[in-house]
C-alpha positions in Angstrom: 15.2 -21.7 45.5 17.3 -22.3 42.4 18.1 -19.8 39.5 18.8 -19.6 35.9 20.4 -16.9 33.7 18.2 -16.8 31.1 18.4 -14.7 27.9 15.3 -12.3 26.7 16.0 -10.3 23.9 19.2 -8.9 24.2 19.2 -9.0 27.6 20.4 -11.9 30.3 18.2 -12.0 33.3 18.2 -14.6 36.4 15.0 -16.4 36.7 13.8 -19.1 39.4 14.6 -22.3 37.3 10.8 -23.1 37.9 9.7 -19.9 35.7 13.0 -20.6 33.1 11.1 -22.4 30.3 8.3 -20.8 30.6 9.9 -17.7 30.4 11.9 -18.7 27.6 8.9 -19.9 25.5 6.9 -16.5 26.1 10.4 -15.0 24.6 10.2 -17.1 21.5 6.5 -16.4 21.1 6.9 -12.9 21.6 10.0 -12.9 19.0 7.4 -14.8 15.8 4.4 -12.7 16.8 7.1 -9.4 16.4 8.4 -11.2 13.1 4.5 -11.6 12.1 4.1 -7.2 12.3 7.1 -7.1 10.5 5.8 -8.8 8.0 2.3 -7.3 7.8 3.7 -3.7 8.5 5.9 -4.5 5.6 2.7 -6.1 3.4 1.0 -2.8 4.4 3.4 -0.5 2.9 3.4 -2.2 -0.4 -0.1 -2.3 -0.5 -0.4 1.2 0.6 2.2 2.3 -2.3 0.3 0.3 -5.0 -3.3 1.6 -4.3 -1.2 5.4 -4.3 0.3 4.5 -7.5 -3.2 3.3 -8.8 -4.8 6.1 -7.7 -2.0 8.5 -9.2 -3.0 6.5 -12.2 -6.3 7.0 -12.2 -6.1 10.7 -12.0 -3.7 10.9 -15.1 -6.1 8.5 -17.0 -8.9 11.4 -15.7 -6.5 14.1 -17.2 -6.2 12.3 -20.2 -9.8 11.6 -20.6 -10.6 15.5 -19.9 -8.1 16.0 -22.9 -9.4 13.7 -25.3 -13.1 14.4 -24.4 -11.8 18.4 -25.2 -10.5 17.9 -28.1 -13.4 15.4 -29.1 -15.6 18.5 -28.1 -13.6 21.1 -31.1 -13.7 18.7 -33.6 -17.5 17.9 -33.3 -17.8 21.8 -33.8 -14.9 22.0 -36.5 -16.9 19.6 -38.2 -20.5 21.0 -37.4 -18.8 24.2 -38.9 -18.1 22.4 -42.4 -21.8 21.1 -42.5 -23.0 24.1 -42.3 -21.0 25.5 -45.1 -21.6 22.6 -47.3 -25.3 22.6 -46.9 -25.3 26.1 -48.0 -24.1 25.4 -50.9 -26.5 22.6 -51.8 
């Protein structure tokens, strides 16, 4: 039986020359499926950070809203106040 140094990885191992190539293409298929989660594990992370920084929007824009809708809220009764006061006098 015949062998073949053949290298996986980072690695050199001695294979029967029958086995070699398809040894060799498992490697290579192993290697773009790896590079194909690096990619998606890398797609993930953005995504993951943009629906945070959305969502960290979101709740500011909440904040703000509560805010405005607050001060909305004393105005309305500011203003209620000077109806009063003006109808009086009519």
């Amino acid at each position: 039986m015949d062998f073949e140094k053949v290298r996986i990885g980072d690695q050199t191992i001695k294979v029967a020359t029958d086995d070699a190539d398809k040894l060799i293409k498992f490697d290579s298929d192993n290697s773009a499926n790896q590079k194909r989660i690096d990619e998606l594990d890398a797609q993930i992370k953005k995504l993951t950070d943009e629906r945070d920084s959305l969502k960290s929007g979101n709740k500011q824009a909440e904040n703000d809203r509560s805010e405005a809708q607050a001060k909305a809220d004393s105005l309305e009764k500011e203003l209620q106040g000077y109806r009063d006061k003006v109808e009086g006098d009519g």
